[in-house]
C-alpha atoms as an extended CHARMM CRD file, in Angstrom:
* protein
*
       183  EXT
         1         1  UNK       CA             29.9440000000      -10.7520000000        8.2450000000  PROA      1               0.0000000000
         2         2  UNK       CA             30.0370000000       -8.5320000000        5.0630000000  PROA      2               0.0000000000
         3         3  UNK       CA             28.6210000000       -9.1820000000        1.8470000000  PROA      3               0.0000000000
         4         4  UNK       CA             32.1860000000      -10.2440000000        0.2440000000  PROA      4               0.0000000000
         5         5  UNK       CA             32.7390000000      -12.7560000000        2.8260000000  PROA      5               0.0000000000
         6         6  UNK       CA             29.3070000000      -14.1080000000        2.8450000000  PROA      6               0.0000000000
         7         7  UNK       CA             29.6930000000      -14.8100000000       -0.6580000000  PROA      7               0.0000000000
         8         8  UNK       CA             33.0550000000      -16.1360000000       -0.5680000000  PROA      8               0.0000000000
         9         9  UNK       CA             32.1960000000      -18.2830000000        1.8330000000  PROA      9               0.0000000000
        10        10  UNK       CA             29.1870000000      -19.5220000000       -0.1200000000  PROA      10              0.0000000000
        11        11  UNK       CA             31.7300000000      -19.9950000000       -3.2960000000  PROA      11              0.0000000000
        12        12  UNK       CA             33.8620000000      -22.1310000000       -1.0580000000  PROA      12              0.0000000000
        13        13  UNK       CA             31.1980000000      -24.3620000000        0.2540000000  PROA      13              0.0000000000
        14        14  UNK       CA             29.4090000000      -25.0500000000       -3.1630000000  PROA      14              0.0000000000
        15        15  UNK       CA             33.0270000000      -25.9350000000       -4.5120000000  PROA      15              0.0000000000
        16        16  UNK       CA             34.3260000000      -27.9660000000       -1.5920000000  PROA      16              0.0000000000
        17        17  UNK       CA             30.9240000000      -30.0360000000       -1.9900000000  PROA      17              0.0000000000
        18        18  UNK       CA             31.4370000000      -30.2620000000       -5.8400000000  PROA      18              0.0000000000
        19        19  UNK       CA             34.9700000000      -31.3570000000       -5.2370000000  PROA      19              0.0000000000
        20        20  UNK       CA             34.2170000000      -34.0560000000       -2.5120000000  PROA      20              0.0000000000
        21        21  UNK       CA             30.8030000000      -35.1290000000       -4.1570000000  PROA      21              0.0000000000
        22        22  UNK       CA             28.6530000000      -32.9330000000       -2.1380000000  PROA      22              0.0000000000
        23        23  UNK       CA             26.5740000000      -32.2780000000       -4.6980000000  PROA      23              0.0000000000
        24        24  UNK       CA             26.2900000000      -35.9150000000       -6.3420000000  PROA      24              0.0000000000
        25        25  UNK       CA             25.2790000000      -34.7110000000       -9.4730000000  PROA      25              0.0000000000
        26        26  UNK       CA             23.1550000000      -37.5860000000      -10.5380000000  PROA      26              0.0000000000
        27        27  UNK       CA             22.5160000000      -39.0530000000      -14.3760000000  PROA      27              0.0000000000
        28        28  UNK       CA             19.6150000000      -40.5490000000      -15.7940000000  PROA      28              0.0000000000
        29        29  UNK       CA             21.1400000000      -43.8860000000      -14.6840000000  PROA      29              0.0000000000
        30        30  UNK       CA             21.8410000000      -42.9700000000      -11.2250000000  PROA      30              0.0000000000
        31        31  UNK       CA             18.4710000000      -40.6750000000      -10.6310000000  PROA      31              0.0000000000
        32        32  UNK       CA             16.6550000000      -41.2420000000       -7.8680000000  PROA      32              0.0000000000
        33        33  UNK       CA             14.0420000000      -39.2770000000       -5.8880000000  PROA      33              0.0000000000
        34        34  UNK       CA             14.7370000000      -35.9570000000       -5.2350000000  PROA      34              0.0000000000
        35        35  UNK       CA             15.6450000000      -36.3110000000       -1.4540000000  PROA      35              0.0000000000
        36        36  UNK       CA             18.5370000000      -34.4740000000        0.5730000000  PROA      36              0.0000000000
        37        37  UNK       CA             20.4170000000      -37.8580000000        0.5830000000  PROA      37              0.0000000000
        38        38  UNK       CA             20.0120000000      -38.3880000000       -2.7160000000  PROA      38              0.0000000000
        39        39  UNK       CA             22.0100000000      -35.2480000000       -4.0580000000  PROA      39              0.0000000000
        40        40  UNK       CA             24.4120000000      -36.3230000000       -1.6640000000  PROA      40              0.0000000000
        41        41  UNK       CA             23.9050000000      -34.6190000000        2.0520000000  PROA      41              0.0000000000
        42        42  UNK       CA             24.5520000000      -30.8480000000        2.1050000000  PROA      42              0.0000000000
        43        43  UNK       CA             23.2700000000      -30.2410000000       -1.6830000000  PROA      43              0.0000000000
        44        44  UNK       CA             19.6710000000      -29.1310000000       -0.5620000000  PROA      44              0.0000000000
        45        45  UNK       CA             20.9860000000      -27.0460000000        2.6270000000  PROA      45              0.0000000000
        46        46  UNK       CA             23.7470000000      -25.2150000000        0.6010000000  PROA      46              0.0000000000
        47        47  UNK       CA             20.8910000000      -24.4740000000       -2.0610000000  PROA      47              0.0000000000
        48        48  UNK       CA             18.5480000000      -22.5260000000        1.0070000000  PROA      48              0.0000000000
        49        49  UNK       CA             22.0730000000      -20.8690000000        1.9810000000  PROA      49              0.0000000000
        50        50  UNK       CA             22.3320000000      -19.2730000000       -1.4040000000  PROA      50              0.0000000000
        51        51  UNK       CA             18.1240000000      -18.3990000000       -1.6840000000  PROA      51              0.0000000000
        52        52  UNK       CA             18.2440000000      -17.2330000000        1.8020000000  PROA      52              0.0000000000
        53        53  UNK       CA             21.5910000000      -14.9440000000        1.0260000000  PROA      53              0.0000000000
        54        54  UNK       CA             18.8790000000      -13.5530000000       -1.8530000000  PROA      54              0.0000000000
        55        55  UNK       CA             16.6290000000      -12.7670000000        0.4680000000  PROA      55              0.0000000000
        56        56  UNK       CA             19.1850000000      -11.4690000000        2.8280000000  PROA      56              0.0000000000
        57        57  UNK       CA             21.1860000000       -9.1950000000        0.7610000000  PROA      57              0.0000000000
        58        58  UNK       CA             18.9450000000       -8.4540000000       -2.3340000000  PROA      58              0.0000000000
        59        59  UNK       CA             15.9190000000       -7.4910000000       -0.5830000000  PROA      59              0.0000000000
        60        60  UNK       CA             16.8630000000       -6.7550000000        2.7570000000  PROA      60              0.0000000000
        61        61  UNK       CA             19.7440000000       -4.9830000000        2.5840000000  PROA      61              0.0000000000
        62        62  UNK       CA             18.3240000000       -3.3130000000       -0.7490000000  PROA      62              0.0000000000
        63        63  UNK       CA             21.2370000000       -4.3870000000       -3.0100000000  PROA      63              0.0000000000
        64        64  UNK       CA             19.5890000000       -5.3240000000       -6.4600000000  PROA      64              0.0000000000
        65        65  UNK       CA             22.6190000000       -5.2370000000       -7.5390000000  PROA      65              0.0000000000
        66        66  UNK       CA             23.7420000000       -8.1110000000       -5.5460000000  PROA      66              0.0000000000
        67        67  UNK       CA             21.5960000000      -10.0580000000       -7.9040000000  PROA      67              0.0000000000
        68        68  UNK       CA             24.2780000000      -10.7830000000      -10.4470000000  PROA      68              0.0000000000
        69        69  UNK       CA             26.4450000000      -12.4600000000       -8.0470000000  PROA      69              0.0000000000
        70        70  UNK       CA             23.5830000000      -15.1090000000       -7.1210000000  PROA      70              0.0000000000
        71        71  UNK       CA             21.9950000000      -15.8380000000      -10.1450000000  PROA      71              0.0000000000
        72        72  UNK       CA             22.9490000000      -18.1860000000      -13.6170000000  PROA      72              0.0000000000
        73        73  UNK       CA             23.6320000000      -15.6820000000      -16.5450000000  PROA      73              0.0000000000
        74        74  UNK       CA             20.3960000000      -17.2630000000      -18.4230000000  PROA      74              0.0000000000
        75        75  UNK       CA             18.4370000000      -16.5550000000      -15.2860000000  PROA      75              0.0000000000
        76        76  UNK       CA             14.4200000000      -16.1010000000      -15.8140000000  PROA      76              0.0000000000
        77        77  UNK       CA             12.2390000000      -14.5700000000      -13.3870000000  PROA      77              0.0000000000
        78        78  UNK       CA              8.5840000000      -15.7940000000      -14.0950000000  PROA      78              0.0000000000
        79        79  UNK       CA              6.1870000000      -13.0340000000      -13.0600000000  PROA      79              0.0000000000
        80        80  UNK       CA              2.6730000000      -14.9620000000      -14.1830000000  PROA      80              0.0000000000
        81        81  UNK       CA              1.1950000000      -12.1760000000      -15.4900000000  PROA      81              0.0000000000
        82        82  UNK       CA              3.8600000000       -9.9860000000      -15.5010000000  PROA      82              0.0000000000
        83        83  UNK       CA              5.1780000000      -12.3260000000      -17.8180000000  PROA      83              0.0000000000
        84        84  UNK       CA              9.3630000000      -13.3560000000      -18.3650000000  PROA      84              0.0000000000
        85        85  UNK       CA             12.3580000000      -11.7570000000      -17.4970000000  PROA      85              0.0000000000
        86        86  UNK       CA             15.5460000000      -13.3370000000      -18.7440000000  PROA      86              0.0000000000
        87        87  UNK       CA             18.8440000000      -12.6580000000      -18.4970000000  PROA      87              0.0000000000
        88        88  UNK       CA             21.1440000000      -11.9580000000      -15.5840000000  PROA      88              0.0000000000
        89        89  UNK       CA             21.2010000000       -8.5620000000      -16.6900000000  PROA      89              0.0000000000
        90        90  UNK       CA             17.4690000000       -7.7530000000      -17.2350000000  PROA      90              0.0000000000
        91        91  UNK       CA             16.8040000000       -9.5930000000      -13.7250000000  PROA      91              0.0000000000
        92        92  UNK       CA             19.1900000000       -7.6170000000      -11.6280000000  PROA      92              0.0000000000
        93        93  UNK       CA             17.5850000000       -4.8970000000      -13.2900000000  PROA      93              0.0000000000
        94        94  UNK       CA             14.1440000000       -6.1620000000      -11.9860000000  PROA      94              0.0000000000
        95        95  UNK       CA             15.4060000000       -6.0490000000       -8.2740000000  PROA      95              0.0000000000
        96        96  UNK       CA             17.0900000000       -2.8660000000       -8.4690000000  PROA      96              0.0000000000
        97        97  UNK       CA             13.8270000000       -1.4170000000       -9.6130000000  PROA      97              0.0000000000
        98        98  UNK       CA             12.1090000000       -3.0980000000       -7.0120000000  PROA      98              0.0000000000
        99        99  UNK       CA             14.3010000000       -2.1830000000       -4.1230000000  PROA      99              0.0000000000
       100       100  UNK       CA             14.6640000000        1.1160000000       -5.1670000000  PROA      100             0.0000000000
       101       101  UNK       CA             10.6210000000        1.9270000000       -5.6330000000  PROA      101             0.0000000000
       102       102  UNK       CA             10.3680000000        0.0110000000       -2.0040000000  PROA      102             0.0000000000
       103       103  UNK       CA             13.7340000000        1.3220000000       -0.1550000000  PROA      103             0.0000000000
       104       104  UNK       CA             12.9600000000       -0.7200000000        3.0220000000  PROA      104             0.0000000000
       105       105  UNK       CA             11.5810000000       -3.8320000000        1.8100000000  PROA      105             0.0000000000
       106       106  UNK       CA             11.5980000000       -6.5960000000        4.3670000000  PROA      106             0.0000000000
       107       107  UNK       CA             11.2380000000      -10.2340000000        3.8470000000  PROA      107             0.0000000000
       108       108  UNK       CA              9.1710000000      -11.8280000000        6.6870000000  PROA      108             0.0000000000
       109       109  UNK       CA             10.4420000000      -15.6120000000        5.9580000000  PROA      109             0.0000000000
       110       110  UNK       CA              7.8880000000      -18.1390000000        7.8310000000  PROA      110             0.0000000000
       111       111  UNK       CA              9.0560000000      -21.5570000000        5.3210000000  PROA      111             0.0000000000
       112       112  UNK       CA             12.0070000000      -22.7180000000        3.3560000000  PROA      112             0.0000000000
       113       113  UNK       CA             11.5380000000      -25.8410000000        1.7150000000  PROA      113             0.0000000000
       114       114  UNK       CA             14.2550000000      -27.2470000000       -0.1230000000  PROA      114             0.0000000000
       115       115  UNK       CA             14.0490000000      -30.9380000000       -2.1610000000  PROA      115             0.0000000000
       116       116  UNK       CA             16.6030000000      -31.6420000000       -4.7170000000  PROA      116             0.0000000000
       117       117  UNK       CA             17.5130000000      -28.6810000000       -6.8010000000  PROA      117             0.0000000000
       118       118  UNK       CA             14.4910000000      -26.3310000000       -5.7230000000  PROA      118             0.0000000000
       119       119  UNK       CA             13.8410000000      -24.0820000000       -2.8690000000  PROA      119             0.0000000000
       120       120  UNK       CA             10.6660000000      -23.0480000000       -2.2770000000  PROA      120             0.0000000000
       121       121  UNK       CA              9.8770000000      -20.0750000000        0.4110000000  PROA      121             0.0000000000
       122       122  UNK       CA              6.8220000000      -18.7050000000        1.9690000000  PROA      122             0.0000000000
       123       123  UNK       CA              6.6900000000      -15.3090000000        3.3330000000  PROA      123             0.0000000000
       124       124  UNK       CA              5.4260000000      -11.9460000000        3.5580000000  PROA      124             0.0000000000
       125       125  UNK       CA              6.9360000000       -8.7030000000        2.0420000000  PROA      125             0.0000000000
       126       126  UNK       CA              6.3920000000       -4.9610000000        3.5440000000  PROA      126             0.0000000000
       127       127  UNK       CA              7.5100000000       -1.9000000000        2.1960000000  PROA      127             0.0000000000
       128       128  UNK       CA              6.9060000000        1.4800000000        1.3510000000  PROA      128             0.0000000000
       129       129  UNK       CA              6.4880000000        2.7120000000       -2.0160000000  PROA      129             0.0000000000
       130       130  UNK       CA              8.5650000000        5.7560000000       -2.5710000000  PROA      130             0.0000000000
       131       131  UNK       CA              9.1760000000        4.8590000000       -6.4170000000  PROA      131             0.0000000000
       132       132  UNK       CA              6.7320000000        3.9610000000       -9.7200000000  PROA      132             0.0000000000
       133       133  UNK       CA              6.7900000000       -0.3430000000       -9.7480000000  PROA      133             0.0000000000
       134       134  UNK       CA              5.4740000000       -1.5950000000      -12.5580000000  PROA      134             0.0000000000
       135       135  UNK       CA              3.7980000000        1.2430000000      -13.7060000000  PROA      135             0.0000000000
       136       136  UNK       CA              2.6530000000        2.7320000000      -10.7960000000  PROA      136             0.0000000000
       137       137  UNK       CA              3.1220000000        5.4550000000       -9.4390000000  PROA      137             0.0000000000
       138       138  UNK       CA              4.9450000000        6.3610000000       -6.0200000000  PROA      138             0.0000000000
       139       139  UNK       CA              1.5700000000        6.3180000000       -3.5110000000  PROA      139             0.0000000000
       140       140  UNK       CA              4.1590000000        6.6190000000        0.1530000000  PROA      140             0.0000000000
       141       141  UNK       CA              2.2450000000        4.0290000000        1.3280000000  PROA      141             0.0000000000
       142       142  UNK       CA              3.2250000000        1.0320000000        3.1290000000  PROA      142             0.0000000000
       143       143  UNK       CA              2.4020000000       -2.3440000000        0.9120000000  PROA      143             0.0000000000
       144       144  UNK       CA              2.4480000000       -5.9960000000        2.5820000000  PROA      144             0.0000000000
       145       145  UNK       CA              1.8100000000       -9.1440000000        0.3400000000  PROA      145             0.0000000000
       146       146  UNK       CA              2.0670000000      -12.7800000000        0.5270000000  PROA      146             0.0000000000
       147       147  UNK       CA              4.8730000000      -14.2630000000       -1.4730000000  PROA      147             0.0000000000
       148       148  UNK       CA              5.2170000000      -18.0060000000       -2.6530000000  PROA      148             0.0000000000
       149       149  UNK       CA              8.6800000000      -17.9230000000       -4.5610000000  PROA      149             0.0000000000
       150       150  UNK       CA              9.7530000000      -21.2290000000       -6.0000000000  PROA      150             0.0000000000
       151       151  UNK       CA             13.9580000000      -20.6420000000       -6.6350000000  PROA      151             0.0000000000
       152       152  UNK       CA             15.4790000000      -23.6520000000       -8.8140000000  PROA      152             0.0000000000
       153       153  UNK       CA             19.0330000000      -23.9840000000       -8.4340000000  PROA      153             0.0000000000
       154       154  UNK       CA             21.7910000000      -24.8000000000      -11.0440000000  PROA      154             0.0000000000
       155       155  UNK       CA             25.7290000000      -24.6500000000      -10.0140000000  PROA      155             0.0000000000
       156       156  UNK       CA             25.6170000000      -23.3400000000       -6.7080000000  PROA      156             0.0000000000
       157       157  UNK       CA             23.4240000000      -20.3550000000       -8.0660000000  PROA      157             0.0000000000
       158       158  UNK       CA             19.8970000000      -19.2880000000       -8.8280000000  PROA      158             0.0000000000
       159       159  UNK       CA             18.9050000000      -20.3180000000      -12.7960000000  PROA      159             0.0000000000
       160       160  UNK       CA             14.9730000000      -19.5710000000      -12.2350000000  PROA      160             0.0000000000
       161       161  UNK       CA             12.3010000000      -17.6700000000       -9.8840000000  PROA      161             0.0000000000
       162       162  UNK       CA              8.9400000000      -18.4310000000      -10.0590000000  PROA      162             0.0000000000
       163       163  UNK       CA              6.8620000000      -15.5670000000       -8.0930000000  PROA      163             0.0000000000
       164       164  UNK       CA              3.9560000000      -15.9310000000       -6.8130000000  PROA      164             0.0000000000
       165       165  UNK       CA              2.9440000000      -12.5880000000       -5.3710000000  PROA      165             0.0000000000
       166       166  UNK       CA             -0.2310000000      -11.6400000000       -3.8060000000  PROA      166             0.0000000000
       167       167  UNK       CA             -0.8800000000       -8.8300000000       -6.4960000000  PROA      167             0.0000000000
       168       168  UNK       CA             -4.2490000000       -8.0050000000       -5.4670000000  PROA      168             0.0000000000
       169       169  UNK       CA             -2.5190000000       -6.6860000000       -2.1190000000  PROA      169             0.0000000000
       170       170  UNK       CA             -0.2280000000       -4.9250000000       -3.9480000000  PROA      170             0.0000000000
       171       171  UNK       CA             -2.6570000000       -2.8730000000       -5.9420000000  PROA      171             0.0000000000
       172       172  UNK       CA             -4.9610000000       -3.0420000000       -3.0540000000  PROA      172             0.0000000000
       173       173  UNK       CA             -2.4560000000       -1.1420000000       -0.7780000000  PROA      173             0.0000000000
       174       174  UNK       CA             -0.8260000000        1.5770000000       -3.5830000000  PROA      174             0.0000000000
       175       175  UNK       CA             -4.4450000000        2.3560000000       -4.1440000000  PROA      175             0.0000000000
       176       176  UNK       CA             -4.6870000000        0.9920000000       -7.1840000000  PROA      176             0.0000000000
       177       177  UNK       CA             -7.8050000000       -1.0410000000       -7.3470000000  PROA      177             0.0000000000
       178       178  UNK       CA             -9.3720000000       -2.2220000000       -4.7490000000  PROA      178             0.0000000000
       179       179  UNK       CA            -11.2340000000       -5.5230000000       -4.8940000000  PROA      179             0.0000000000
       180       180  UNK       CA            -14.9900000000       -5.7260000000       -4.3440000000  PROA      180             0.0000000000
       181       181  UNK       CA            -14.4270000000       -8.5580000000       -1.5920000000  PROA      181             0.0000000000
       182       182  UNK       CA            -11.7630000000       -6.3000000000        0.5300000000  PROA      182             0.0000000000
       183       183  UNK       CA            -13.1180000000       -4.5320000000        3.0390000000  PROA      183             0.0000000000
């Protein structure tokens, strides 16, 4: 199925649950914990449809772009210390530049937790660095790191991104610094 129609298809099904209650957006009266059958069913599995279409289309597929379609407008990406990005904008930007540096990035997904309005995901991301990524320079080499992204969902689309990246790989493997304890 093509990007379009994944999308669409996402649109429908995020609608179709607001419409019928789906999403059972809850109130400080009605709050309870955050459990798939307390946002009402399908909320928590339609919120790992839209992380995993990320995943999917952003990173594998190499469509940064594609970013804008997924995320809130006030989206932040929270980099620890890369610090904040904000803005749908800015964040698409992010991807495109990280895509582009890393042209065949490939998400190795082993766990996607979902409770309430997060999704969390465990996985491992391989590449080869053709392009300068924060800062540094293209190296050609082939970079693998453990990722621990926590996604929190607002309206059927992705509002925050919390990344935790192995970064010490990452420099490790474009030959950036190399910690005493690697080997």
């Amino acid at each position: 199925m093509n990007k379009k129609l994944r999308r669409a298809a996402l649109a429908v099904a995020v609608t179709t649950a607001a419409v019928t209650g789906g999403l059972g957006i809850a109130t400080a009266a009605s709050a309870q914990p955050a459990t798939d059958a307390g946002y009402g069913g399908g909320y928590v599995q339609t919120n790992e449809r839209v992380v995993e279409t990320f995943l999917h289309e952003v990173i594998d597929e190499h469509d940064g772009a594609a970013t804008a379609d997924l995320v809130t407008s006030d989206v932040s990406w929270h980099g620890g210390t890369l610090g904040v990005v904000s803005g749908s904008a800015d964040v698409t930007g992010l991807f495109t530049g990280i895509v582009t540096a890393l042209p065949d990035l490939h998400s190795t997904v082993y766990d996607v937790i979902g409770q309430g309005d997060q999704v969390v995901v465990r996985q491992v991301m391989t590449g080869t660095q053709k392009g300068a990524i924060i800062g540094i320079p293209a190296s050609g080499r082939t970079v693998t790191w453990n990722a621990i992204e926590i996604f929190v969902l607002r309206d059927g689309k992705i509002s925050q991104i919390w990344a935790g990246d192995d970064w010490t790989a990452i420099l490790n493997d474009t030959g950036t610094y190399k910690a005493p304890w690697i080997s």
